[in-house]
Structures are given as structure tokens and as C-alpha cells.
C-alpha positions in Angstrom: 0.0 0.0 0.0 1.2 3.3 -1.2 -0.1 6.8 1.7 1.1 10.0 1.6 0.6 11.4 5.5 0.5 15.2 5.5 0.3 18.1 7.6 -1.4 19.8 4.4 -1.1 23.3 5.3 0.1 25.4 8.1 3.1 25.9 10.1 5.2 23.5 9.4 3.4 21.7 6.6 4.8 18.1 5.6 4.5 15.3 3.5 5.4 11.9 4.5 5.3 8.9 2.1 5.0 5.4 3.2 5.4 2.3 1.1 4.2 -0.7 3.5 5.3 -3.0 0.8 8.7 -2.2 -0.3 8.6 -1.0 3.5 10.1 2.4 2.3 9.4 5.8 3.7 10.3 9.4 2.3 9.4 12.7 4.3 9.7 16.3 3.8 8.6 19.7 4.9 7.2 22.4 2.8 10.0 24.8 3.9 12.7 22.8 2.7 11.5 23.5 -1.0 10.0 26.7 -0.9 13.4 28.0 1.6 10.6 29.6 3.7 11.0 29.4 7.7 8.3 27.0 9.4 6.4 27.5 5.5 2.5 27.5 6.3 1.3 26.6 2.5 0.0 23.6 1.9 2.3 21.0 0.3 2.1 21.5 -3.4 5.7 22.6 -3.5 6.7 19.1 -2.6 4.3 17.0 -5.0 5.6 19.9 -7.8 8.9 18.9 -7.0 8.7 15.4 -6.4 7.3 12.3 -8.4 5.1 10.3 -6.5 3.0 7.2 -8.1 -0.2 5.2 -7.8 -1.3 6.6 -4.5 -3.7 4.8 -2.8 -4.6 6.8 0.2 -3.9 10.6 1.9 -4.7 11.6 5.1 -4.0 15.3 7.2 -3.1 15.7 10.5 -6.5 17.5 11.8 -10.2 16.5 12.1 -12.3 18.5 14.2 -14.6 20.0 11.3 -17.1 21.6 14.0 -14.2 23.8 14.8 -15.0 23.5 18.5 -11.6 24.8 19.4 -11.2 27.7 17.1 -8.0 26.7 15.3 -9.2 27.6 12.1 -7.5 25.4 10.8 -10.3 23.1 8.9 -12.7 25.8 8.0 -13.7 26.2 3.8 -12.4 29.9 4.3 -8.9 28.0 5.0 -8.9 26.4 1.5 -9.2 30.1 0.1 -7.0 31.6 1.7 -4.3 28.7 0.7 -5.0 30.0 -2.8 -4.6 33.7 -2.2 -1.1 32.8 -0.2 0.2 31.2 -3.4 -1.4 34.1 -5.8 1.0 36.6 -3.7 3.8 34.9 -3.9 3.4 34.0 -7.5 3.3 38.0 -7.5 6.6 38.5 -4.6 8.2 35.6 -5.7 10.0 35.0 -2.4 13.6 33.7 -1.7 13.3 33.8 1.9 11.0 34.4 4.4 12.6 38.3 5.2 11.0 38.8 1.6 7.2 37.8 2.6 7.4 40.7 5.4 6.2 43.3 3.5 3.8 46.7 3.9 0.4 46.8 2.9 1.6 49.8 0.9 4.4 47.4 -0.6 1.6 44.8 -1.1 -1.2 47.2 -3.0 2.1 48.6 -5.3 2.8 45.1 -6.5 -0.4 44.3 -7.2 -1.1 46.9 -9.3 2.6 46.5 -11.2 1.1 42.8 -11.9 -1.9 43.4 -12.9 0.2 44.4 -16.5 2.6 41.9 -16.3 1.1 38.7 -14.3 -2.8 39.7 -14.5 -3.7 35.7 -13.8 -2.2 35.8 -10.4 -3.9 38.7 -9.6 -7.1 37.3 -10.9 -6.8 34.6 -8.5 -5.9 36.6 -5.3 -8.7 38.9 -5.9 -11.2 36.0 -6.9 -10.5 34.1 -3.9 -10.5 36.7 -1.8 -14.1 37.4 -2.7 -15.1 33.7 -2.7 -13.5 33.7 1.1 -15.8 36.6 2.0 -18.7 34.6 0.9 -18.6 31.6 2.6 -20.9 30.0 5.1 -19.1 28.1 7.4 -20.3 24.4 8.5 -18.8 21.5 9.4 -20.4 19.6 6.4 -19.3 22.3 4.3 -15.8 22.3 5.4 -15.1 18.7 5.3 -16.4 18.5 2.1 -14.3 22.1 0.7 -11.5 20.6 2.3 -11.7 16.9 0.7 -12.0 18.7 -2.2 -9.2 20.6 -1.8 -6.8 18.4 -1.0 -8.1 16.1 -4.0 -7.6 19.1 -6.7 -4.2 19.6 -5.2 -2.9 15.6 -6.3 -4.9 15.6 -9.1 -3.1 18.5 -10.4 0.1 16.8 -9.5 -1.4 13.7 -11.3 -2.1 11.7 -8.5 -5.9 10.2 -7.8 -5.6 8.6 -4.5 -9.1 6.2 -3.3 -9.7 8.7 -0.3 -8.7 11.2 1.9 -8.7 10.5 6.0 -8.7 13.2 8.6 -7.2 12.3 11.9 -7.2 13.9 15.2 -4.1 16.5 15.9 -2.1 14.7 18.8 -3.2 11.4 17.8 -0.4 12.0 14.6 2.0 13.7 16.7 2.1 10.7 19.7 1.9 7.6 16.8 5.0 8.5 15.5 6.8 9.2 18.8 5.8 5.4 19.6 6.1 3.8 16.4 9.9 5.2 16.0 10.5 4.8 19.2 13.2 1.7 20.7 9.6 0.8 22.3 7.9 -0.3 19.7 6.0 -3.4 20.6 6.0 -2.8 24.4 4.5 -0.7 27.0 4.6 3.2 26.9 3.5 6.1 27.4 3.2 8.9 25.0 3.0 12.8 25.8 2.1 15.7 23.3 2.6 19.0 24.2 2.4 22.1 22.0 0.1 25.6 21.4 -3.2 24.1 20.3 -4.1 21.4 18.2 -8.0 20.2 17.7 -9.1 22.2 21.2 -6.1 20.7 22.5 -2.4 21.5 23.6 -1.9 18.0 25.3 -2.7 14.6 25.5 -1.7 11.3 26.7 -1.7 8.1 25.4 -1.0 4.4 26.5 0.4 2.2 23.9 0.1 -1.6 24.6 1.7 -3.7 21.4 0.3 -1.2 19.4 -2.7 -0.2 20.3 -4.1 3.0 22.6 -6.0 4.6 24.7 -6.4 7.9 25.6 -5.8 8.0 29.4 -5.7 12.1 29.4 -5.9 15.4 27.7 -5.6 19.2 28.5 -8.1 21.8 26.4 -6.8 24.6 24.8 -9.8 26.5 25.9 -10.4 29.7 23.4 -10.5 32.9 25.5 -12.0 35.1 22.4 -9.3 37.4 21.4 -6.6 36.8 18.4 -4.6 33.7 19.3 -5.7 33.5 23.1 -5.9 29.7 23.9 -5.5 28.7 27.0 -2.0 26.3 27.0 0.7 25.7 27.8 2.7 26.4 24.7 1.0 29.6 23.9 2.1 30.8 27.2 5.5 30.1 26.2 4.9 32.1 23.1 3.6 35.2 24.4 6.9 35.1 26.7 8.7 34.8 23.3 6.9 37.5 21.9 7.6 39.8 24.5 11.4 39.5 24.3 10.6 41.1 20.5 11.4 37.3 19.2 9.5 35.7 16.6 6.6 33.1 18.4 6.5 29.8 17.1 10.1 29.5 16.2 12.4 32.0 18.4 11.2 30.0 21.5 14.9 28.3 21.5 16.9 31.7 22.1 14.5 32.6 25.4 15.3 28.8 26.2 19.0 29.4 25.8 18.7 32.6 27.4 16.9 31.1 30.7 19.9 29.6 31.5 21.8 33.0 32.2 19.2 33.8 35.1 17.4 32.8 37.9 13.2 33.2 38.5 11.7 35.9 39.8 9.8 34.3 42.5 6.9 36.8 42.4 6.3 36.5 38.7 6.6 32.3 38.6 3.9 32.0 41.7 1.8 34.1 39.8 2.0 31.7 37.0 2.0 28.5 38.5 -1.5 30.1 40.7 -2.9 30.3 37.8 -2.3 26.6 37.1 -3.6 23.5 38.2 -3.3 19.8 37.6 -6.2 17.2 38.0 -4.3 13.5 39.0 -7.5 11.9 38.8 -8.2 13.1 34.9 -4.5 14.0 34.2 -5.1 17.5 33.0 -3.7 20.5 32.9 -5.8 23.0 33.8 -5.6 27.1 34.0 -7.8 29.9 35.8 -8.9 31.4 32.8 -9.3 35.1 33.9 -5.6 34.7 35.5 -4.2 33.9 32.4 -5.1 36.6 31.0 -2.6 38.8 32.3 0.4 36.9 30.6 -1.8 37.0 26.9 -1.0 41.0 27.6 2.2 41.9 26.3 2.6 45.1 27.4 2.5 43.4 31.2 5.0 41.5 30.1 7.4 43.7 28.7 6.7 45.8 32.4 8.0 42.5 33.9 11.2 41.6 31.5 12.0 45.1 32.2 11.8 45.5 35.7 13.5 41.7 36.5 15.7 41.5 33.2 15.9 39.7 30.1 17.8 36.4 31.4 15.6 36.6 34.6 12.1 36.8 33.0 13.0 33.7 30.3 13.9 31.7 33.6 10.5 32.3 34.5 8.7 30.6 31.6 11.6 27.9 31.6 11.3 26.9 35.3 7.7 27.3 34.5 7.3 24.9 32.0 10.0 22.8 33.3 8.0 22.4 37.0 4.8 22.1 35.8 5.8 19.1 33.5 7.4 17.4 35.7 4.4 17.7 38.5 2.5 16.4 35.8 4.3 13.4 34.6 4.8 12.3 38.1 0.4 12.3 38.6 0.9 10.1 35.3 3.3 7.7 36.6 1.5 7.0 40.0 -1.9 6.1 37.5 0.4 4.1 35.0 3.6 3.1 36.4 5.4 2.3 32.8 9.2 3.6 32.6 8.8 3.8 28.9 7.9 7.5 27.7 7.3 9.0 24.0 7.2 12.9 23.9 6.5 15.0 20.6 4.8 18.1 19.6 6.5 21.7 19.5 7.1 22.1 23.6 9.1 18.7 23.5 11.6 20.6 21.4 13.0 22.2 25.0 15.3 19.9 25.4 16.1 21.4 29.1 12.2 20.4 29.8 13.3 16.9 28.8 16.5 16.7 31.1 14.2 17.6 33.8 12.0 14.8 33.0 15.1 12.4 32.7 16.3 13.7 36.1 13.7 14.5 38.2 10.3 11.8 37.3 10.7 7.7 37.3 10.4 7.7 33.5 13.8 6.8 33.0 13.7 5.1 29.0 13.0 8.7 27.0 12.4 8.9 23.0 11.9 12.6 22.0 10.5 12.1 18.1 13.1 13.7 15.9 10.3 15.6 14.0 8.5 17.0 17.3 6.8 19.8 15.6 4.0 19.5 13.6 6.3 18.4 10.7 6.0 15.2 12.8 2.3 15.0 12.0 3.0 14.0 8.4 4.2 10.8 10.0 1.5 10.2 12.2 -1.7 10.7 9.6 0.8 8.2 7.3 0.8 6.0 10.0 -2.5 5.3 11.1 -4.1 5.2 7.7 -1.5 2.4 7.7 -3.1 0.8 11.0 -6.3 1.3 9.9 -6.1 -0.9 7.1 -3.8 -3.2 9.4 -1.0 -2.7 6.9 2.6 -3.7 8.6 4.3 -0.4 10.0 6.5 -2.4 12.7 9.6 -2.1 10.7 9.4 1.8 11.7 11.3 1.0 14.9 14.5 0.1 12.3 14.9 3.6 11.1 16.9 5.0 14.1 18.0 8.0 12.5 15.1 10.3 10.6 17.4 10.3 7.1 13.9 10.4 5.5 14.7 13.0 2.8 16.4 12.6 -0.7 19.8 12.0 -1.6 21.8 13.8 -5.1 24.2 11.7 -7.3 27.4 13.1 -7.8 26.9 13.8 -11.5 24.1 16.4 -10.2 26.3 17.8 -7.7 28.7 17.9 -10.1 26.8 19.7 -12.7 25.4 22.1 -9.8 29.1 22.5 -8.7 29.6 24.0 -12.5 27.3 26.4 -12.2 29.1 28.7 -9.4 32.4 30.5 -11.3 33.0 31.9 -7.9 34.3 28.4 -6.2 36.6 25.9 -7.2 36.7 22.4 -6.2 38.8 18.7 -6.1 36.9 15.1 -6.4 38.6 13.8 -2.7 35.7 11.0 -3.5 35.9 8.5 -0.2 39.0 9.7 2.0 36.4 13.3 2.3 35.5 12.4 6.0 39.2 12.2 7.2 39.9 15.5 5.5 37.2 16.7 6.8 38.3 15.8 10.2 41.9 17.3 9.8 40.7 20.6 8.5 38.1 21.0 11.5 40.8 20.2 14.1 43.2 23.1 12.3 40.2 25.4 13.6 38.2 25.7 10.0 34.2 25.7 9.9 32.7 23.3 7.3 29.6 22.2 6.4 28.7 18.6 5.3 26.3 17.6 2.3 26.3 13.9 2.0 23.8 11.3 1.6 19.7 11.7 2.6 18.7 14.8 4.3 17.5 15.0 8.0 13.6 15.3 8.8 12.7 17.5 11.7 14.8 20.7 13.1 18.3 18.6 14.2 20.9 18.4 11.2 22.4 14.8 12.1 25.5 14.9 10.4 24.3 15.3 6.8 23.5 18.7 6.3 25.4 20.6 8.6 28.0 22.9 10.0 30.9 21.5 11.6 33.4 22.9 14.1 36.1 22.1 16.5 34.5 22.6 19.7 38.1 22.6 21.7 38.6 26.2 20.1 36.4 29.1 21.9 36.8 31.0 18.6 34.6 28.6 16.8 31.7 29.4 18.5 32.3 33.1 18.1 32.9 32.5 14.6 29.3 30.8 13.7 27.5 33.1 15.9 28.9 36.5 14.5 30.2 35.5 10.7 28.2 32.7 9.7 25.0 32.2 11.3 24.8 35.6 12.5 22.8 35.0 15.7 22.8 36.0 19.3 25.9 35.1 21.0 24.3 33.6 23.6 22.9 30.3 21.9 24.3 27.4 22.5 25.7 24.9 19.4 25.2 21.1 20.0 28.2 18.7 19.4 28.1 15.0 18.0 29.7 12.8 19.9 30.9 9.1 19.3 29.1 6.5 21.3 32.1 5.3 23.0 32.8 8.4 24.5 29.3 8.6 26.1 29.8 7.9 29.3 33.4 9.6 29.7 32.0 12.7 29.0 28.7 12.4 30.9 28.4 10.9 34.6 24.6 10.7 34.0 22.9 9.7 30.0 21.3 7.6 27.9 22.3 6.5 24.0 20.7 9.0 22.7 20.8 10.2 18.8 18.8 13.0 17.7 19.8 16.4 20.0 16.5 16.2 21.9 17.6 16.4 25.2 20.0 17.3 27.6 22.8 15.8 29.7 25.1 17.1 32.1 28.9 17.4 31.0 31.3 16.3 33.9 33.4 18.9 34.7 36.7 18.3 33.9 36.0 18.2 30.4 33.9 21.3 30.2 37.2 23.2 30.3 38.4 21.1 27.0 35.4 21.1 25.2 34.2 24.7 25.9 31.9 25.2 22.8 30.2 22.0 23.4 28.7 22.9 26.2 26.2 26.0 27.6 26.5 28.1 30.3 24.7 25.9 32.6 27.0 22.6 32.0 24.6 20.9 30.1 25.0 20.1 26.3 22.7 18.7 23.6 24.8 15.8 22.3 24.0 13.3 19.5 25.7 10.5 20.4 26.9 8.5 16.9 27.3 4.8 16.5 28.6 3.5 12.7 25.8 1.7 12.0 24.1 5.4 12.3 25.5 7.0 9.9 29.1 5.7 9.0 30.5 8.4 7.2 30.1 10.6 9.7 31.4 8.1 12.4 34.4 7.9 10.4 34.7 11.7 10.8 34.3 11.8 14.6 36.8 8.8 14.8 39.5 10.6 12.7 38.8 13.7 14.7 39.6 11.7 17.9 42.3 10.4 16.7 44.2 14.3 15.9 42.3 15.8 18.8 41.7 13.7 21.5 38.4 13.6 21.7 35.6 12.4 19.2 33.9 15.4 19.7 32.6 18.1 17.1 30.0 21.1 16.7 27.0 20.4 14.8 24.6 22.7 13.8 22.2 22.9 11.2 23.6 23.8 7.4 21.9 27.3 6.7 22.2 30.9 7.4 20.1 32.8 9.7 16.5 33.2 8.5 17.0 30.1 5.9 15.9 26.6 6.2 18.6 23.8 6.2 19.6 23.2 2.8 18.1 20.8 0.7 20.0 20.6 -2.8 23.3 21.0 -4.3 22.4 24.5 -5.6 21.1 25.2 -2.1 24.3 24.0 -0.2 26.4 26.1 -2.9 24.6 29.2 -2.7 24.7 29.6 1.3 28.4 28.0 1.2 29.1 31.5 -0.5 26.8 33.4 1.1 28.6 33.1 4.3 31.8 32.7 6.0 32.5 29.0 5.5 35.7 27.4 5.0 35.4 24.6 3.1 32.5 22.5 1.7 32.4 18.9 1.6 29.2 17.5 -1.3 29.0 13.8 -1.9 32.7 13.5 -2.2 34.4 17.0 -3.5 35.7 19.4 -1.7 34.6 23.4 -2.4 36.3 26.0 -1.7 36.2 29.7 -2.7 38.7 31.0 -5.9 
């Protein structure tokens, strides 16, 4: 059986494709393609770039129709709004997602340039804008608008698949956490956790062999205004917001920054008063006119003010941190299972997760690589696969999330020829020991090798690499390649074997999800491994991971010492990780990089 999973359209939109009989899986997000951050357009960028065959079933990652929640996300007025997105942007024609911020003044002046020189896109933002405006909203209307939808969207891509399934939000974020999980088959639990999702921003499932039940769930309760949902994760947004940092994908620099500060008491009791947790329902549960009060930002600027910037993250961060771990441990008294699956945007804080593995009895962690709604694609592909009881248990094989494509070296090379600026040598196999020696002679280099990473962690295939015994490396990335805020940490790979050298307290963990605690007579060699609070973000790498990476870290361990080096994801601020030769090329010059190494040949500038 041939599904495509999706998270159709917003934030974070994804396709995943699962072949149950060839036992084959391929997944992608939206933003990879178009190069805009977190893209909210549905997926057609993907099935425009990608060949897919003989579908026989699609399913998104969403189902409540009635719109009981107020996500939005399902209503016919979504569909047309979809189709006004793409109209602009067949008008602004993109790059990045700096070019999609735009005045209205901006917006009104292109239109009206177009209207001589593109007149059918400005047909079709005008058109469906006055189709959106008369719509009558039902739930029979919008499941039927959206089937529809959906259909035109793979039959325009050729592609005529028997149905299209709609599944509940946190159902396709927790599958996936279980079915990729070392647990597939037993006992676990599995936790969601993110802004809102179906009237939802949590929910807990028990998996037993592979089936569920859903033993608890938190409402994102909609409080009228804007974006005001009661949860967990918006709270964490609004914090976000009010450090002037972009919500929904900043949240990692107030994380980073939290770990610079301490609480204000005063302003944590004030949000943890406002919070409450029922152990006989296991929900979380909020006083609705307190929370308020942190959906005001102007209150919250008055606080980051008055207690500082480092001070008033810690507050959110202990926050979260607390209240999760207060939660899980009401879980575990109900279900006392050591296994736990986590996914969904909050599980992203991988601090949150260090508390869990340090302070609650669920000691056997898997954070989904995918978290975010990204994830979802799997989840939808997933259970349309266990709703027709097709085999999905060989999931649990695929360790590391290389679900994207892969380029031939004739394509890189041919790619390679199109950039006059570079020059470059065929170094074919021996690349990951050269790689090694120029990292440990203190260059920066990014990696372009084999199938790309799904989720937000580059894994060794499409990243930048550093030697994190240098303190100017980290200086380097921050201020000349990735130009972000100094005060973010960079997470290192790390071989296996080295694991529990390094770390008095951790578990074989591959993906960067979580936390561990660096002992300290290493911290002083390996200073840009690790934050200011002693933790660092490893993945740990075994060879039958990813060998030419492990080859990499072992050559590296054998100049340096230690088979240790900086990872971080292969694009430039405001870009999403590179996805093609052209791609890796055209950020390789657009920064500060070294050297590149693609499928083999080494770049470097003229």
C-alpha cells in the first residue's frame, strides 16, 4: 500500500510517504523547498517537485470540522486563503522568508505593477478573496471544501488517490513518537505538548503492542481574542513575543537565554497560581481570567523590564520545566510504565526533557526527531497504515530520521559548475578524514552527504561543523556565519564510546532532543560544546548510524583527542537547512564557511 501522510497546510506543513510493501518511507517539509522558515502553504511545493506514483490513500493531520476549538485550521475559508497565499507569492516571488514581510503599501504597489505583467495571479488573489468573504461556514461544508481541496491539489500533480482520511491532531504527533520509538511493541507512554491542536495542547496516550488509549488530555480552551488559547505552549509564546522574538520558532533563544538567570519568585507564583493539575483526569488545567494577564504583552514587557531579560525567560523555563514534571509524576503513579514517548512543538525544549530524565521515574526517553508539527505527516501516514492493518513495525528500524532525498554526484557535479566563484577537487571517499583534519586546524565546514534530516536537528548530513576545543569557533558561527545571538548554544556530535566519559549521567541518545550534564573536567576542553549551565545537547553517533560521519568523529579523535565536534544545522540565519546542491552552494558563498564537503568534492572559494 502506497499513503502520503501530510500536515497539508500550516506551520510547518509536511508530507510523508510510506510504502508498507517495499517498507520504504520518504518525508519532507514544505519549507525545505520553498526556503521559507516553518512554511505555512499547503504542500504542493513538494508533490511539484517530487514524483510520487499510484497513491492509494492521503490523510492530514486534523479533524475537528465543527471547529470546537477555534483553530481555524479546517474551515472552507482555509482552502481560500491557501489560494490567495500562493497568488502573492506567484506576484513576490520569495527567496526567503525576510521577503514575505512586506507593507500593505508594498503589497497594493505590487499588485497593481502585476496586474500588466502577471494579470492571472492577480485574478486569482482577488477571486478568492471574494469567494473567502462569501462563505458560510459548517462542518459539512468544510469537510467536504476541504476533501475537495486536497483532491484538486494531487490531481493537479497527477495523483488520484481512493480517499482522503482526517485524523485527530495529537493522535499524529504521539503515533509516530511510539512507532519510531526503541519501544515499539512494548509498554509506553506517549505525551504531546504544543500551542493548540484540535481544542487541544496536550494529550496522553497508552500504547500496549500497538494499540491505545487515551488516558488524558488538556483543552486549549479559546478565550475570544486573536490567538488566546489557554495552554501551555502559547504561554510560552507570548513570553517569546515579549522579548521582540518571533513566536513559534524564536522559542529556542528565550530557552538558551533562561539559562543565564534565575526566576523571579513573584512572577513564577503568579503563574503557577494560575495553574492546576487534576491527577484523577490527568489535566492541565488554567484559571482562565488569570491567564489573561500573561496574553497582555505590554505586562509583560513591564516584567522583563523591571526583572531582566535572562531573569524573565527563567521564569517561563522553570515554569514549563515544573509544571511538566508535576504532571508526569500524577501520570506515573496512574500508569507506572518507565517507557515515555514525547513529541509536539514544547518537546523541542530539550532542558524540559533533562528535567523529566532527572527528576520523574520515567527513565527510557524517545523525543520524536520531527517533534513539531512536521512530525504529523508521520502520524496521519501512519494510522491510515493501521487502519487498514498494513505492517508499520519495521518503523522502529529507522533509528536515525534520514527520510529526505539523496543527489548523485553527476548532479552535484553539474550544480558544482554552475558557481564561477568556487573551485573544487573530487577527494571521493578519503572526504570524511579530510574533513576531520581541516576542523581540528580550527576551519568551519559544512557537510552535504547522503539523505537529508527530517525534523529541526541536522544529524551529520546537512550541517555545519566545528572544533569545539577552540572558543573561537563558536564566536565565529555566531557572528560571521549564522549571525545570531551570542548567547545560543551549538550542540556537538559525539561518538558513542565516548558517552559515558564525558557524561556521569545519559542515555544512547541520537537526535539532540535532550539534555545531559557534562562532567566537569571536560567542560574546560570542550568549551563550545557545552552551555553556560554545564549541560550540552549531544548526538551520540554509533557506525551503523551514519558511517560516514562516524568515520569523521573517529578521525577527529584520533588528531584531537576527543571524538567530539559542533553540529549545527547547514543554513544561514532566516533560511531553512539546505536541501539541494544549488542550495548548499549558494549559502556556502553566502557566508563565512571554509570549506564544503558534497558527496565526495571538496569546495572551496577561488
Amino acid at each position: 500500500m502506497k499513503i502520503i501522510g501530510t500536515k497539508f497546510c500550516g506551520h510547518d506543513s509536511s508530507l510523508c510517504f510510506i510504502d508498507t510493501n517495499a517498507r520504504k518511507i520518504f518525508a519532507l517539509s514544505t519549507e525545505r523547498v520553498t526556503r521559507i522558515k516553518h512554511d505555512f502553504l499547503d504542500i504542493s511545493p513538494i508533490l511539484e517537485n517530487y514524483k510520487f506514483h499510484d497513491i492509494d490513500y492521503v490523510a492530514h493531520s486534523y479533524s475537528d470540522f465543527e471547529d470546537k476549538g477555534h483553530d481555524g485550521e479546517l474551515r472552507k475559508k482555509m482552502t481560500f486563503n491557501k489560494e490567495i497565499e500562493k497568488a502573492l507569492r506567484e506576484i513576490i516571488k520569495p527567496n526567503y522568508i525576510k521577503d514575505l514581510a512586506i507593507s500593505k503599501k508594498e503589497k497594493k504597489r505590487l499588485l497593481l505593477k502585476s496586474l500588466f505583467t502577471n494579470f492571472s495571479s492577480v485574478w486569482k488573489y482577488y477571486s478568492s478573496k471574494i469567494q473567502r468573504g462569501l462563505v458560510l461556514e459548517s462542518p459539512e461544508k468544510a469537510k467536504r471544501a476541504f476533501t475537495t481541496f486536497i483532491e484538486k491539489v494531487f490531481n493537479k500533480n497527477g495523483l488520484y488517490p481512493k480517499e482522503i482520511h482526517f485524523f485527530d491532531h495529537h493522535l499524529c504527533h504521539a503515533v509516530p513518537s511510539y512507532y519510531l520509538s526503541p519501544f515499539n511493541g512494548k509498554d509506553a507512554i506517549a505525551l504531546t505538548l504544543d500551542g493548540q491542536g484540535d481544542g487541544y495542547f496536550s494529550k496522553a496516550y497508552l500504547f500496549k503492542n500497538r494499540n491505545f488509549n487515551l488516558i488524558g488530555s488538556s483543552e486549549a480552551t479559546y478565550l475570544g481574542k486573536g490567538d488566546w488559547y489557554v495552554s501551555i505552549g502559547r504561554i510560552y509564546n507570548y513570553f517569546t513575543q515579549a522579548m521582540d522574538l518571533r513566536p513559534n520558532s524564536d522559542e529556542g533563544k528565550v530557552e538558551a537565554l533562561a539559562a543565564f538567570g534565575k526566576p523571579d519568585e513573584q512572577l513564577l507564583n503568579k503563574l503557577k497560581s494560575i495553574t492546576s493539575i487534576d491527577k484523577d483526569n490527568l489535566s492541565i488545567n488554567y484559571d482562565n481570567e488569570g491567564i489573561k494577564k500573561f496574553y497582555d504583552i505590554d505586562f509583560l514587557k513591564s516584567c522583563r523590564k523591571k526583572i531582566g531579560d535572562s531573569n524573565f525567560c527563567s521564569v517561563v523555563q522553570t515554569y514549563l520545566e515544573d509544571i511538566i514534571v508535576e504532571y508526569l509524576d500524577a501520570m506515573y503513579l496512574k500508569y507506572p510504565i518507565n517507557n515515555l514517548c514525547l513529541s509536539g512543538g514544547v518537546t523541542a525544549n530539550i532542558i524540559m526533557s533533562l528535567n523529566i530524565y532527572e527528576r520523574t521515574n520515567f527513565k527510557n526517553i524517545y523525543v520524536l526527531p520531527a517533534m513539531g508539527d512536521e512530525g504529523l505527516a508521520l502520524g496521519s501516514a501512519i494510522l491510515v497504515a493501521h487502519q487498514y492493518q498494513e505492517d508499520v513495525s519495521w518503523l522502529r528500524n529507522m533509528v536515525m530520521p534520514y527520510f529526505g532525498d539523496r543527489y548523485d554526484r553527476n548532479t552535484v557535479e553539474d550544480a558544482l559548475e554552475t558557481f564561477k566563484e568556487i573551485k573544487y577537487d573530487d577527494i571521493n571517499d578519503s572526504w570524511p578524514e579530510e574533513a576531520a583534519k581541516s576542523v581540528s586546524q580550527g576551519k568551519v565546514c559544512a557537510l552535504f552527504h547522503g539523505r537529508m534530516e527530517f525534523g529541526p536537528r541536522a544529524l551529520g548530513n546537512r550541517s555545519i561543523i566545528a572544533n569545539p576545543m577552540k572558543e573561537e569557533s563558536r564566536e565565529k558561527i555566531n557572528s560571521l556565519i549564522k549571525k545570531r545571538p551570542s548567547y545560543q548554544p551549538f550542540c556537538p556530535s559525539i561518538l558513542e564510546e565516548e558517552r559515558e566519559k564525558l557524561f556521569s549521567k545519559s542515555f544512547k541518545h541520537k537526535h539532540m532532543a535532550i539534555a545531559f550534564r557534562m562532567k566537569e573536567k571536560h567542560i574546560k576542553e570542550l568549551p563550545c560544546a557545552v552551555h553556560v549551565d554545564g549541560t550540552a545537547r549531544p548526538q551520540f553517533v554509533e557506525e551503523k548510524d551514519n558511517p560516514n560521519y562516524f568515520r569523521y568523529l573517529k578521525e577527529l579523535k584520533k588528531i584531537t583527542g576527543y571524538g567530539v565536534s559542533l553540529n549545527t544545522s547547514f543554513n544561514l540565519h532566516g533560511r531553512t537547512i539546505v536541501r539541494t546542491p544549488f542550495d548548499a552552494v549558494r549559502d556556502f558563498l553566502d557566508c563565512n564557511l571554509d570549506e564544503l564537503f558534497i558527496e565526495g568534492y571538496r569546495v572551496r572559494r577561488k
